[in-house]
Each structure stands twice: as C-alpha cells, then as structure tokens.
Backbone atoms as SQL, in Angstrom:
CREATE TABLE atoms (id INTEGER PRIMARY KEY, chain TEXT, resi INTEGER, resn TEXT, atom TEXT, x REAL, y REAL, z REAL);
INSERT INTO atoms VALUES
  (1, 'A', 1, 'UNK', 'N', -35.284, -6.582, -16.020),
  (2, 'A', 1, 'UNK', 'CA', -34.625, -6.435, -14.738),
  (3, 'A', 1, 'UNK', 'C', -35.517, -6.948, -13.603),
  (4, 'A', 2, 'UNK', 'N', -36.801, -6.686, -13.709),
  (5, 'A', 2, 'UNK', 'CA', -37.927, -7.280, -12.653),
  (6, 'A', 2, 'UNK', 'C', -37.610, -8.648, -12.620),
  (7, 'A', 3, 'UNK', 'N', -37.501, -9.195, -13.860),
  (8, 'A', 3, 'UNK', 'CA', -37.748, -10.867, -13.961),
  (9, 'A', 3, 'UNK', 'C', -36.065, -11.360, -13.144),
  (10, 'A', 4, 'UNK', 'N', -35.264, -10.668, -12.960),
  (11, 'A', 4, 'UNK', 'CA', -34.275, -11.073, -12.770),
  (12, 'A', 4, 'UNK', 'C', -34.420, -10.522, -11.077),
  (13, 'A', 5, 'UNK', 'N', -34.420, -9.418, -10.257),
  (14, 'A', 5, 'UNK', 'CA', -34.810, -9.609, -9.248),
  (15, 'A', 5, 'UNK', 'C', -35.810, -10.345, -8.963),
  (16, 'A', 6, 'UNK', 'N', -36.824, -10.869, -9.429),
  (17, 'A', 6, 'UNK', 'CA', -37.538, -11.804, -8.445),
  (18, 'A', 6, 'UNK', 'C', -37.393, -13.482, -8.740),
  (19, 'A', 7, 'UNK', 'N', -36.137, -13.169, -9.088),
  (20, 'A', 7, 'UNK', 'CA', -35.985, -14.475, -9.560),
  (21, 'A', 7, 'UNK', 'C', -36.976, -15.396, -10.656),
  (22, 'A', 8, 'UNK', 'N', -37.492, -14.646, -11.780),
  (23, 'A', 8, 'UNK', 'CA', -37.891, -15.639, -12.172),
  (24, 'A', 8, 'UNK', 'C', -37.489, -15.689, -13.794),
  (25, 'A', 9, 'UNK', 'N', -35.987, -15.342, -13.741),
  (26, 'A', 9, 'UNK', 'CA', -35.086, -15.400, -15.183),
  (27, 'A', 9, 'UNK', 'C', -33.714, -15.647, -14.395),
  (28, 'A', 10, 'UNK', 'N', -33.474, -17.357, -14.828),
  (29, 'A', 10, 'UNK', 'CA', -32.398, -17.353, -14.137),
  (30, 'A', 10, 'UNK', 'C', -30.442, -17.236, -14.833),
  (31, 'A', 11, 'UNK', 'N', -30.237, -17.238, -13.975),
  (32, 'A', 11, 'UNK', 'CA', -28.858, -16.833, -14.533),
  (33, 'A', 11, 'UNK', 'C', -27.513, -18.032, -14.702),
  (34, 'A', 12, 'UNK', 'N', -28.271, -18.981, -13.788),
  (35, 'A', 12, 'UNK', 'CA', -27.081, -20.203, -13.221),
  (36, 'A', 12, 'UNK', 'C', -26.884, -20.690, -14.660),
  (37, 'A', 13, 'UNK', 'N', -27.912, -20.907, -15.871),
  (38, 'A', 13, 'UNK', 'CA', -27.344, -21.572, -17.094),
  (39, 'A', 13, 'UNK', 'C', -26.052, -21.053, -17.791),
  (40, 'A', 14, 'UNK', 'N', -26.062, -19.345, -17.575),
  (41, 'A', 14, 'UNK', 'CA', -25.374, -18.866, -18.100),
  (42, 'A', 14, 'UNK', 'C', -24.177, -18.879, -17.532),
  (43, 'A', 15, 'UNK', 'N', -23.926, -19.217, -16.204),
  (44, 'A', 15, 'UNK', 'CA', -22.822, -19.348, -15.112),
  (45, 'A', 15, 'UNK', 'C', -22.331, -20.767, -15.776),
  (46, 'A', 16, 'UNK', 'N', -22.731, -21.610, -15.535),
  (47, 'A', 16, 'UNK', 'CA', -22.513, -22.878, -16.184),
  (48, 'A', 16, 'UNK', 'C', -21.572, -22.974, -17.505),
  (49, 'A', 17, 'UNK', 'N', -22.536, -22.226, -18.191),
  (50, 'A', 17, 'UNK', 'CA', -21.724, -22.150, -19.712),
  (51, 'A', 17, 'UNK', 'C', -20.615, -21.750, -19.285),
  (52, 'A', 18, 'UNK', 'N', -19.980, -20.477, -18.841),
  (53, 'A', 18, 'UNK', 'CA', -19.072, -20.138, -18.240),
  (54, 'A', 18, 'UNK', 'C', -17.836, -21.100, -17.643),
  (55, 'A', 19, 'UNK', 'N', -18.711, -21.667, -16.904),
  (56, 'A', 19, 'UNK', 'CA', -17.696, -22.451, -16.062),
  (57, 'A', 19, 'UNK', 'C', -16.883, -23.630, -16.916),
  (58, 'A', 20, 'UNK', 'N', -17.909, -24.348, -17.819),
  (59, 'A', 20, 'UNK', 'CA', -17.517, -25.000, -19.052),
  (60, 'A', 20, 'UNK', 'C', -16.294, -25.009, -19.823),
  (61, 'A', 21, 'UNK', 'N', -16.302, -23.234, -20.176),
  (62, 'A', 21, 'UNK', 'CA', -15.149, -23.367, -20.680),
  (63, 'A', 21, 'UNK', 'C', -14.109, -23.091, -20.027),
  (64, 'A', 22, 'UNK', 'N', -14.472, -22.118, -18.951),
  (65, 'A', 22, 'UNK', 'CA', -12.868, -22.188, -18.327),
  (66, 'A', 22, 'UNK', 'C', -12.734, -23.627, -17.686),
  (67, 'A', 23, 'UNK', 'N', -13.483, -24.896, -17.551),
  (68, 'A', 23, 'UNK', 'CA', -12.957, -25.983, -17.802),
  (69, 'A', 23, 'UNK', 'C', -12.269, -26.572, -18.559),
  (70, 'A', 24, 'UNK', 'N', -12.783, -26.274, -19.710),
  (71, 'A', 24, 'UNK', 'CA', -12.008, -26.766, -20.880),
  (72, 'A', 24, 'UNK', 'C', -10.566, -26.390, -21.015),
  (73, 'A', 25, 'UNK', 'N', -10.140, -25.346, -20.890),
  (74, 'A', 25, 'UNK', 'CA', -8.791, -24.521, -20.883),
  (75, 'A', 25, 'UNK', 'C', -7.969, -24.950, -19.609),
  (76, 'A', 26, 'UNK', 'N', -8.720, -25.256, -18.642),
  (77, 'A', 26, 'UNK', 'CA', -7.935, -25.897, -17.460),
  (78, 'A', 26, 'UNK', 'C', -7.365, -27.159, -17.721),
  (79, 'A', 27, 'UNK', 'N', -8.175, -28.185, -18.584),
  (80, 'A', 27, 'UNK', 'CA', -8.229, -29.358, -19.209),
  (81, 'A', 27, 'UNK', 'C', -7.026, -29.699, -20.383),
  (82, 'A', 28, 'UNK', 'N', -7.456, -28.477, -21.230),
  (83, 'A', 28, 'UNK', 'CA', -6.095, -28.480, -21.878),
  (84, 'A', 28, 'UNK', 'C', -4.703, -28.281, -21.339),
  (85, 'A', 29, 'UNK', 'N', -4.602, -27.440, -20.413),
  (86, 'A', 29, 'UNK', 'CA', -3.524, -26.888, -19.901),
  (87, 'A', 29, 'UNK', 'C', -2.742, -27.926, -19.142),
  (88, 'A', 30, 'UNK', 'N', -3.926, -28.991, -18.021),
  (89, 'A', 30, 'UNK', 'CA', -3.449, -30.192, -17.143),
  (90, 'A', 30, 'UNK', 'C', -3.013, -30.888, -18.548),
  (91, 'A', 31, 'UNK', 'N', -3.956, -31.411, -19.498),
  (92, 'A', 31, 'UNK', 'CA', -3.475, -32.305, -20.254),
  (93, 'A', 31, 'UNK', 'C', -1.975, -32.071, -21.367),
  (94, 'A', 32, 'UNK', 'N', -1.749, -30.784, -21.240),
  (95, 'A', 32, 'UNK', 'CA', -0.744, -30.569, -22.322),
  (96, 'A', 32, 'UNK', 'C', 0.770, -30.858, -20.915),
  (97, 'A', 33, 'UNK', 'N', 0.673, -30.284, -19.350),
  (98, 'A', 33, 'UNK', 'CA', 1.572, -30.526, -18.659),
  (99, 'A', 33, 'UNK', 'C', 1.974, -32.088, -18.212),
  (100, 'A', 34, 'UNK', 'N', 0.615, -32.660, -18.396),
  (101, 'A', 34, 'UNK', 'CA', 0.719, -34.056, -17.624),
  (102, 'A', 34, 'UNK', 'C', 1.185, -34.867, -18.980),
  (103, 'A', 35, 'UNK', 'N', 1.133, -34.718, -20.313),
  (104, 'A', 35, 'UNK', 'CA', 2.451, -34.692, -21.408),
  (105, 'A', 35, 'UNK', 'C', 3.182, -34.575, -21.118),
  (106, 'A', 36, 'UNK', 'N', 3.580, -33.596, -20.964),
  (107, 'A', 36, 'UNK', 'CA', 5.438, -33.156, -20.553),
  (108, 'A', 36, 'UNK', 'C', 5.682, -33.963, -19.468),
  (109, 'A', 37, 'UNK', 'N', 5.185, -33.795, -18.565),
  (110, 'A', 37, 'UNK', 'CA', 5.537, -34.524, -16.924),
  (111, 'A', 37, 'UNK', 'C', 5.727, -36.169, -16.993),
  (112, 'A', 38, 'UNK', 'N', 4.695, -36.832, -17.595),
  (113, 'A', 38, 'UNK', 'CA', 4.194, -38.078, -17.305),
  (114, 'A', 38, 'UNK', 'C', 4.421, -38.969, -18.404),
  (115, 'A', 39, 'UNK', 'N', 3.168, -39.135, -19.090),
  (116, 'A', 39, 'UNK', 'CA', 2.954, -39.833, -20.196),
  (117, 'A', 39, 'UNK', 'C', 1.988, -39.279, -21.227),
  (118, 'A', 40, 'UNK', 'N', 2.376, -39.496, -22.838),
  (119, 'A', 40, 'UNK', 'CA', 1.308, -39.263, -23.626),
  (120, 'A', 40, 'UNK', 'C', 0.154, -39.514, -23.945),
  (121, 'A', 41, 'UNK', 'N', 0.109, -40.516, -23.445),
  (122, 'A', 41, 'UNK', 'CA', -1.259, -41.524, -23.555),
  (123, 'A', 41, 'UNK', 'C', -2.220, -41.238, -22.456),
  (124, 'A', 42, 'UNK', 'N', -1.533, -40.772, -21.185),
  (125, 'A', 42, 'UNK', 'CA', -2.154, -40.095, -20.225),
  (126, 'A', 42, 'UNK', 'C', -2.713, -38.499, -20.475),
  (127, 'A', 43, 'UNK', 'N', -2.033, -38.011, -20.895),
  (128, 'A', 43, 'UNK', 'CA', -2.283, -36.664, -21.378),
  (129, 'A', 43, 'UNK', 'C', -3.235, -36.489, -22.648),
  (130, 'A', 44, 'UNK', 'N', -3.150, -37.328, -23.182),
  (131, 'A', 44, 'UNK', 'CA', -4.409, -37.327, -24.443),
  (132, 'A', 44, 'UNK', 'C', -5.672, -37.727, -24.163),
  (133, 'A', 45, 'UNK', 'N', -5.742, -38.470, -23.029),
  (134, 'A', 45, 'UNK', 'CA', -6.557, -39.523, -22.529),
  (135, 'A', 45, 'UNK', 'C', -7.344, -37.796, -21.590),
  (136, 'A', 46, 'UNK', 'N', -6.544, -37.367, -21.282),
  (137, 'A', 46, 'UNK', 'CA', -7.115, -36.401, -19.966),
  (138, 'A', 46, 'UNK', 'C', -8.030, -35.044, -21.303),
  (139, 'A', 47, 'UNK', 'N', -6.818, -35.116, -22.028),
  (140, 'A', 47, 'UNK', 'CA', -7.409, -34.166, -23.154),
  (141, 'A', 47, 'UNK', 'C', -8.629, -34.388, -24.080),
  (142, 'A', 48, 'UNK', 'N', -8.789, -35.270, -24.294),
  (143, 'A', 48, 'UNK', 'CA', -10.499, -35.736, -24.799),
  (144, 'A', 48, 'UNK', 'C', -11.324, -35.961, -23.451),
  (145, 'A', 49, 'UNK', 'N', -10.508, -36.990, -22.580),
  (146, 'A', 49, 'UNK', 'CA', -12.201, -37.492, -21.317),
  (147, 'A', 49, 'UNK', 'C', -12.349, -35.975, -20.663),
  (148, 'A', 50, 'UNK', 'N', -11.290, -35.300, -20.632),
  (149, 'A', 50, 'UNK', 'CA', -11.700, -34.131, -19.029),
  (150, 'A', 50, 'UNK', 'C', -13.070, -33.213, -19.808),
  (151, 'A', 51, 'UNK', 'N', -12.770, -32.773, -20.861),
  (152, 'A', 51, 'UNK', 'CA', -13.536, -31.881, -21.742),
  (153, 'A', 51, 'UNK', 'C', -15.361, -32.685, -21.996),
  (154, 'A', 52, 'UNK', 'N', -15.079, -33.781, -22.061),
  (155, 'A', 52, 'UNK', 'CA', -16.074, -34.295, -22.446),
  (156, 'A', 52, 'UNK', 'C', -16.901, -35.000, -21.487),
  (157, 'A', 53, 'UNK', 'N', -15.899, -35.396, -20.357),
  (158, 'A', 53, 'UNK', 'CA', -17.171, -35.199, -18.748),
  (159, 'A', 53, 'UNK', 'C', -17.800, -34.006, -18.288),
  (160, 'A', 54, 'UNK', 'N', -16.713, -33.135, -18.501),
  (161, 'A', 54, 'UNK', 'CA', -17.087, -31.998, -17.940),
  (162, 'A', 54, 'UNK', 'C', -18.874, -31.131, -18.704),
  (163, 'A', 55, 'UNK', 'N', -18.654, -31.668, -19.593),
  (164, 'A', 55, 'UNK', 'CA', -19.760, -31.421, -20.798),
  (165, 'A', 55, 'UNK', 'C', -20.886, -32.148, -20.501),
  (166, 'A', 56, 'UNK', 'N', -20.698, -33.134, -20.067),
  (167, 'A', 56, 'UNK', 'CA', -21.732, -34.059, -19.822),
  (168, 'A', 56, 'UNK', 'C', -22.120, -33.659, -18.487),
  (169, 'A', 57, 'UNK', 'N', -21.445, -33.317, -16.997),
  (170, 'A', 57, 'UNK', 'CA', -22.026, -32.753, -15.720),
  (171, 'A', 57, 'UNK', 'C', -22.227, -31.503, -16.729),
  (172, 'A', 58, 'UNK', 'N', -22.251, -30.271, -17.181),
  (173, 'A', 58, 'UNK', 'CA', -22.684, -28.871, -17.329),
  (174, 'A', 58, 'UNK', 'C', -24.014, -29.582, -17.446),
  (175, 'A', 59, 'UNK', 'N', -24.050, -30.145, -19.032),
  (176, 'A', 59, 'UNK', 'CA', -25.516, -30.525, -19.458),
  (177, 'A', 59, 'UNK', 'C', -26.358, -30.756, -18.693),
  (178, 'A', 60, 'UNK', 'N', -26.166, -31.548, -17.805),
  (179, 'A', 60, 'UNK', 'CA', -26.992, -32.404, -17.008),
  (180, 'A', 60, 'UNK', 'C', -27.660, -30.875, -15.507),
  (181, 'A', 61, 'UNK', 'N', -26.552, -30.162, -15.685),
  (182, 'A', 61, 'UNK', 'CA', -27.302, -29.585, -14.714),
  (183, 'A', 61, 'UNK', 'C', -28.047, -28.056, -15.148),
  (184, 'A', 62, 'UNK', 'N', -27.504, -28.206, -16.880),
  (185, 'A', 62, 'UNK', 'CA', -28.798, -27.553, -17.455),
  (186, 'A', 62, 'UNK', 'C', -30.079, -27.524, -17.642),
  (187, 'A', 63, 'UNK', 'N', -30.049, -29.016, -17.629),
  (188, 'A', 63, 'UNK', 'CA', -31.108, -29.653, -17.716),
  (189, 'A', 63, 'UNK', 'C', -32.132, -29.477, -16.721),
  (190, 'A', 64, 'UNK', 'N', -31.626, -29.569, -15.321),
  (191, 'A', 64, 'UNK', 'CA', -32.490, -29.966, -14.484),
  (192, 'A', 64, 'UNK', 'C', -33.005, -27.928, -14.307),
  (193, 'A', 65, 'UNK', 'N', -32.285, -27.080, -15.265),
  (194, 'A', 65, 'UNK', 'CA', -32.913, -25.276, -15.484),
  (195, 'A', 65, 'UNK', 'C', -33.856, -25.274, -16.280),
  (196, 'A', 66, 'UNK', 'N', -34.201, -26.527, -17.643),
  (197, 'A', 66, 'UNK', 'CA', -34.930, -26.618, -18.595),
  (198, 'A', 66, 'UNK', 'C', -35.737, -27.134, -18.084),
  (199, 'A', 67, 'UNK', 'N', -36.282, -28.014, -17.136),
  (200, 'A', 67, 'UNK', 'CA', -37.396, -29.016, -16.725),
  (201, 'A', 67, 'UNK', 'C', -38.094, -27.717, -15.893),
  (202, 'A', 68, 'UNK', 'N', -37.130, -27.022, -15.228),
  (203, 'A', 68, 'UNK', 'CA', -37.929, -25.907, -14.493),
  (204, 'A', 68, 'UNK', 'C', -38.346, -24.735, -15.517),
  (205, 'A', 69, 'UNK', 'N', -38.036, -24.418, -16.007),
  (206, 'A', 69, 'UNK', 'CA', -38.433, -23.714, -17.631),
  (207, 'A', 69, 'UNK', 'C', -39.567, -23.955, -17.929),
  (208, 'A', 70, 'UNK', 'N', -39.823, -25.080, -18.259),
  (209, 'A', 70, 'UNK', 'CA', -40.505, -26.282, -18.618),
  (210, 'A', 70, 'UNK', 'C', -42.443, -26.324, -18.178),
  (211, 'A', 71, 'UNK', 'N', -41.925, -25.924, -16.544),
  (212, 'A', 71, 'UNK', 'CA', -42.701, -26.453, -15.780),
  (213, 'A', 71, 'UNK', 'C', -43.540, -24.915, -15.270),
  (214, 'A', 72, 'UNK', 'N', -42.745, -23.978, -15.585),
  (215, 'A', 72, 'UNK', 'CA', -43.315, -22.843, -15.040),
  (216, 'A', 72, 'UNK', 'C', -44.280, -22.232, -16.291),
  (217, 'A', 73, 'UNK', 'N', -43.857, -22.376, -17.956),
  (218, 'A', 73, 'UNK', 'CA', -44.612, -22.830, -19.098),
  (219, 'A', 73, 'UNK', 'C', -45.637, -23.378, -19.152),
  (220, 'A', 74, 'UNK', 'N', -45.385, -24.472, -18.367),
  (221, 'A', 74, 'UNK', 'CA', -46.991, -24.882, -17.980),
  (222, 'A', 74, 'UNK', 'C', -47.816, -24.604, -17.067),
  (223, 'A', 75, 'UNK', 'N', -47.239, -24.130, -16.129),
  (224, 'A', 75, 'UNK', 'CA', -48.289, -23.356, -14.909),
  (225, 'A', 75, 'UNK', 'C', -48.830, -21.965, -15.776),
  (226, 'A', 76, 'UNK', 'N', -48.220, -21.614, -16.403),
  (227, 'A', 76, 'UNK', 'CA', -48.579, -20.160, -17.383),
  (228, 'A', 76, 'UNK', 'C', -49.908, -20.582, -17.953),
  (229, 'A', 77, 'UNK', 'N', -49.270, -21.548, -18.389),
  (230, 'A', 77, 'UNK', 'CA', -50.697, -21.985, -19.752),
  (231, 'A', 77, 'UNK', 'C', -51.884, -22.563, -19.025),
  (232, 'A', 78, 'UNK', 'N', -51.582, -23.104, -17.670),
  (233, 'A', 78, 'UNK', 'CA', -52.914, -23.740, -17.517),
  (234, 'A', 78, 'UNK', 'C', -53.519, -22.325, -16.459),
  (235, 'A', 79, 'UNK', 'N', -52.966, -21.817, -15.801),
  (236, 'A', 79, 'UNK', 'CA', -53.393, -20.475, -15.393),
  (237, 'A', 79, 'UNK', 'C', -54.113, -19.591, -15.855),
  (238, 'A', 80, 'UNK', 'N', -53.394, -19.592, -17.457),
  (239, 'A', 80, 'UNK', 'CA', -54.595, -18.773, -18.266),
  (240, 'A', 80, 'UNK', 'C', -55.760, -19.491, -18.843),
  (241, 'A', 81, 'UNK', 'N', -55.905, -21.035, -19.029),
  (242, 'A', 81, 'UNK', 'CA', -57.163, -21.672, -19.035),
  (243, 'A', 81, 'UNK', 'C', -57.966, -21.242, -17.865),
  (244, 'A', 82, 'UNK', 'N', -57.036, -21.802, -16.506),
  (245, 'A', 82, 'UNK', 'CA', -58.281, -21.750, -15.677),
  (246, 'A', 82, 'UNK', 'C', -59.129, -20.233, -15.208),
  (247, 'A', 83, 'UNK', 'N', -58.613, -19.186, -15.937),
  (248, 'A', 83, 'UNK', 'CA', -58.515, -17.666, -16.113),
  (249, 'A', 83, 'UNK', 'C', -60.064, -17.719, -16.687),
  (250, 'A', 84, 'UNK', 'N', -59.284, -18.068, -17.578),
  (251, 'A', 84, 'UNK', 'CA', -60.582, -18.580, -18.958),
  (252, 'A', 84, 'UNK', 'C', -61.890, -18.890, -18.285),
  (253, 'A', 85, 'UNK', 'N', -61.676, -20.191, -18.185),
  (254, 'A', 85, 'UNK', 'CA', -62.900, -20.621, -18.025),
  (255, 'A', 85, 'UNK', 'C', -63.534, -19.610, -16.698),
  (256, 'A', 86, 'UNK', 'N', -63.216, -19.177, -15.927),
  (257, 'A', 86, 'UNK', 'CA', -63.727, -18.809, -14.642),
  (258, 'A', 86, 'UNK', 'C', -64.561, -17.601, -14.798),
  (259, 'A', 87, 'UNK', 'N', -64.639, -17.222, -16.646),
  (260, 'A', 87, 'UNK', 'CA', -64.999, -15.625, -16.645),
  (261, 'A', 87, 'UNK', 'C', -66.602, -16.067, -17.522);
C-alpha cells in the first residue's frame, strides 16, 4: 500500500489492460453493426484492424511503464554499489 501511495507501483498498466478490452468489445460490436448497416468487407476489415491497432497503441504505451521499470531497477542496483563501495 506504501508503494502505491507514493507512487512508486504503478497502476496505469493495469488501466490499460483494461481499457484494451473494453476496446475490443466496442470493436466487435461497431464491426458486427457496420455489417448489418454497410458492408461486409467493411465490417471484417474493422473487426481484425480495430482490435489489432488498438493492441499495438496499449503496447506501446506499456512500454514506455517498462522502460520506467527498467530504469528505476537500475538506479536500485547502482545505489546499492555506490552504498557499497562508500563503507
């Protein structure tokens, strides 16, 4: 609970995931109406690309939670070198 008030366990990945899928279900839902409404080829087209952009922006802005992950991992580790050596 500490790590989460001071921000330093974050939560936005898990928001993300979230948001993902109720993308996906939105995706299906446009793509199964814009079938009925429009065209099939349009609606299939929406039903594979929407799901699979949408996948590709989540990732990408997971990513930029993992580089910070990443980076605070390494301030850890060299912190406790320079710990180290200083004693």
């Amino acid at each position: 609970m500490r790590d989460f008030i001071n921000f330093k366990k974050m939560i936005t990945p898990t928001i993300i995931a979230m948001i993902f899928w109720l993308g996906v279900i939105v995706c299906i839902i446009a793509g199964i109406k814009i079938i009925q409404e429009r065209s099939i080829q349009e609606g299939v087209a929406f039903l594979i690309l929407g799901p699979l952009v949408l996948r590709v922006i989540c990732e990408n802005l997971i990513i930029l939670f993992s580089i910070n992950a990443n980076l605070l991992d390494i301030k850890t580790i060299l912190k406790s070198q320079q710990d180290r050596e200083n004693q």
